[in-house]
C-alpha positions as CSV (number, residue, x, y, z in Angstrom):
1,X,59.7,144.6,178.4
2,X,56.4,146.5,178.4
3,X,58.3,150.1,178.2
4,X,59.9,148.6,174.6
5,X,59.3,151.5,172.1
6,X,59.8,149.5,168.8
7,X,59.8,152.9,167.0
8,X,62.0,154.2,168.6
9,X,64.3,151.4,168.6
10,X,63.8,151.5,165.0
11,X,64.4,155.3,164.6
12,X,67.7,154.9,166.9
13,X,68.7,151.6,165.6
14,X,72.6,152.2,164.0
15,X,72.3,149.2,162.2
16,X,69.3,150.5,160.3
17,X,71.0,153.2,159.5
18,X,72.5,154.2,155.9
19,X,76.2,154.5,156.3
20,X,78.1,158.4,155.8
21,X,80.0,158.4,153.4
22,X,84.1,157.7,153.5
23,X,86.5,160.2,154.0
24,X,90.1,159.7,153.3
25,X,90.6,161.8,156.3
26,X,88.7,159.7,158.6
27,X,90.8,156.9,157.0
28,X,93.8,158.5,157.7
29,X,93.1,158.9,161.1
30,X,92.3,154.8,161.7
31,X,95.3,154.2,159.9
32,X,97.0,156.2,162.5
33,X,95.0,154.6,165.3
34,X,95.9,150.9,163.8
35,X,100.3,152.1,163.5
36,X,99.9,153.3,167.0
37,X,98.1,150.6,168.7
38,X,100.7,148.5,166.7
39,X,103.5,150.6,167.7
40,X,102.3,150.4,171.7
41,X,102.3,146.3,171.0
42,X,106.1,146.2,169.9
43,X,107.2,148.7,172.6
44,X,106.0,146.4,175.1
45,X,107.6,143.6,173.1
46,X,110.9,145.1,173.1
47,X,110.7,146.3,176.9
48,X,110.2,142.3,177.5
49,X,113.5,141.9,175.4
50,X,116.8,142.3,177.1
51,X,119.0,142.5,174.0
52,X,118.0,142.9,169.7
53,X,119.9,140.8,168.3
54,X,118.0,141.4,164.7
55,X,118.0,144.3,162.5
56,X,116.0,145.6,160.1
57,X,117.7,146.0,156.6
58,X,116.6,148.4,153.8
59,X,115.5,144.8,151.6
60,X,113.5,143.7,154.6
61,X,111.8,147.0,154.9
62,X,110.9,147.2,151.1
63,X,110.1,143.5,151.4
64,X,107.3,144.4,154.4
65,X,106.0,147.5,152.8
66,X,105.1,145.6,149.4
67,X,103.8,142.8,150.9
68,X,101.2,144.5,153.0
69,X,100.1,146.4,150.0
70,X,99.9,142.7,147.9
71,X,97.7,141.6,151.6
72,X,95.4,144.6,151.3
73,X,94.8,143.9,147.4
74,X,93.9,140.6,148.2
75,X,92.0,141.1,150.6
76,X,90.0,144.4,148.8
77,X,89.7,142.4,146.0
78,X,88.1,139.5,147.9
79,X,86.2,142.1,150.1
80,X,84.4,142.8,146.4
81,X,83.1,139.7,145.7
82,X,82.0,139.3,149.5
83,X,80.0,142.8,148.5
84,X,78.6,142.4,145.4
85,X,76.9,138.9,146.3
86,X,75.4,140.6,149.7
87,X,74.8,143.4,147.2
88,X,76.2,145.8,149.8
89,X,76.7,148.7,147.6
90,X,78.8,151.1,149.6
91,X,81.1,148.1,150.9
92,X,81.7,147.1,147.3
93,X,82.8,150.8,146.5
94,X,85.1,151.2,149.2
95,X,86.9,147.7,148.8
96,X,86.9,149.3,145.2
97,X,88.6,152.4,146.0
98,X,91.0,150.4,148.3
99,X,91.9,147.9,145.5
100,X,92.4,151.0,143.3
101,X,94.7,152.7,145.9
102,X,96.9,149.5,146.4
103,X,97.3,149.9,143.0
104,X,98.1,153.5,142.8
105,X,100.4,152.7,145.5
106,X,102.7,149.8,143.4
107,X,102.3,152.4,140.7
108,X,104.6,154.9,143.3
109,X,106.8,152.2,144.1
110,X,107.9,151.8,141.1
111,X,108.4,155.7,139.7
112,X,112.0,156.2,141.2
113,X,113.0,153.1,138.5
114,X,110.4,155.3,136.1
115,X,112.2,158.9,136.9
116,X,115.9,156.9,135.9
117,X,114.5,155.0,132.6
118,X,112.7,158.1,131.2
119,X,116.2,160.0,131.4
120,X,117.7,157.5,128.6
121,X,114.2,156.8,126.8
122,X,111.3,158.8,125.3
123,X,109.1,156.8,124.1
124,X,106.6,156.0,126.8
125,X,105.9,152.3,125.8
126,X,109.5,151.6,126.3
127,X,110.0,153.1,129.6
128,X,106.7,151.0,130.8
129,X,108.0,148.1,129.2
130,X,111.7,148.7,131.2
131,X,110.7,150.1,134.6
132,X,107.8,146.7,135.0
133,X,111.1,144.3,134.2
134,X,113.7,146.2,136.4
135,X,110.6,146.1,138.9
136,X,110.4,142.3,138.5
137,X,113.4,142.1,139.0
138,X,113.9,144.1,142.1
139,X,110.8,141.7,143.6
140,X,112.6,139.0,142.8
141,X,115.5,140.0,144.8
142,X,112.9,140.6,147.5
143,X,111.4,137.2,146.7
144,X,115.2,135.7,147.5
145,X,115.7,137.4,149.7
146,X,112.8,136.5,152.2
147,X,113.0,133.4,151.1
148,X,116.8,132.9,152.2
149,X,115.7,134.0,156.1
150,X,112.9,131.8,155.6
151,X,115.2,129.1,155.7
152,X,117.1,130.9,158.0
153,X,114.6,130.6,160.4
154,X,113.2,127.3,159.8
155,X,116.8,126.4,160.2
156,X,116.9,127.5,164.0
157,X,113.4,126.5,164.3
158,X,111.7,129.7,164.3
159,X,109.1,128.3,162.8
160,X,106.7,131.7,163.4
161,X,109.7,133.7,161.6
162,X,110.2,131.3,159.1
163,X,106.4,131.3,158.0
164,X,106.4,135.1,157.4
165,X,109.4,135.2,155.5
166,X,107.7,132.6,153.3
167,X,104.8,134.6,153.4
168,X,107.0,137.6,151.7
169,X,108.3,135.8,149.4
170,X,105.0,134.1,147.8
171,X,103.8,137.1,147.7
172,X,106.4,138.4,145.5
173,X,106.0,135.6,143.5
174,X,102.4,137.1,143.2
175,X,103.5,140.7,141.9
176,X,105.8,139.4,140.0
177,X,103.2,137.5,137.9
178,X,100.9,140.3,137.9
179,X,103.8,142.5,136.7
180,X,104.9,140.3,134.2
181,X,101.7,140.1,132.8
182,X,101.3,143.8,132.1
183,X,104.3,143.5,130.4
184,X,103.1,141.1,128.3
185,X,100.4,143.2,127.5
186,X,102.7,146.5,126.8
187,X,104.2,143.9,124.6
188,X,101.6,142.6,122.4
């Protein structure tokens, strides 16, 4: 230890360092690394697999697509708090803009129900008011729906299967109340 340069080590030290700013591209591209690191793990799955016997069903890719957006809300949203206590200004901002973007992202979901309402309405309130309740609907036909193979599963004691169709369908539950809400809200 007597050739330790502590300025050095202070100068070099990444830690120390103030963070660069976010890019969405840089995002992008660790999106992309995460789908294909995922998409390597289920090839090898499926090589392991002599037969599928499952398939996957527009409802159950819907169902997956809003449920990881409810996960990444929750977690943003707790990733906040975690950030403003530590006061860890830049952290806080980006679980911000993350929050934000989940729900930009519900926001897209729902404009295809948004595009058909607005041909038989003008008035903007209404077609809020209508495309949130066909919405909550359409999550509760998710919610039932993952929650019938839920019991599916638990049935033939696939109890790993089971638990994330429960998953999907609590957190439909969870949207829906959120939803629900802003209707109230349009409402009052």
């Amino acid at each position: 230890m007597s050739n330790f340069d502590f300025k050095s080590y202070i100068a070099n030290n990444p830690l120390l360092k103030e963070q660069e700013e976010l890019n969405p591209s840089d995002i992008g591209d660790d999106i992309a690394d995460v789908a294909d690191s995922l998409d390597d793990a289920i090839e090898v799955e499926l090589e392991k697999q002599e037969e599928i016997n499952e398939a996957l069903d527009p409802a159950s890719l819907l169902s997956y697509l809003l449920a990881s957006t409810t996960i990444i809300n929750i977690i943003s949203k707790q990733a906040m708090k975690i950030a403003k206590k530590y006061e860890w200004g830049k952290g806080e901002e980006a679980a911000r803009n993350i929050y934000k973007f989940t729900h930009e992202l519900e926001e897209k979901f729902k404009s295809p129900i948004r595009f058909i309402v607005s041909k038989f309405t003008k008035d903007p309130k209404r077609v809020k008011i209508i495309t949130n309740s066909l919405f909550i609907l359409f999550l509760g036909y998710l919610a039932y729906h993952a929650g019938g193979n839920a019991l599916k599963y638990l049935k033939k004691a696939k109890l790993s299967a089971g638990g994330i169709a429960g998953l999907k369908a609590s957190l439909k539950g969870k949207d829906i109340v959120s939803t629900a809400k802003s209707i109230i809200d349009d409402l009052a």
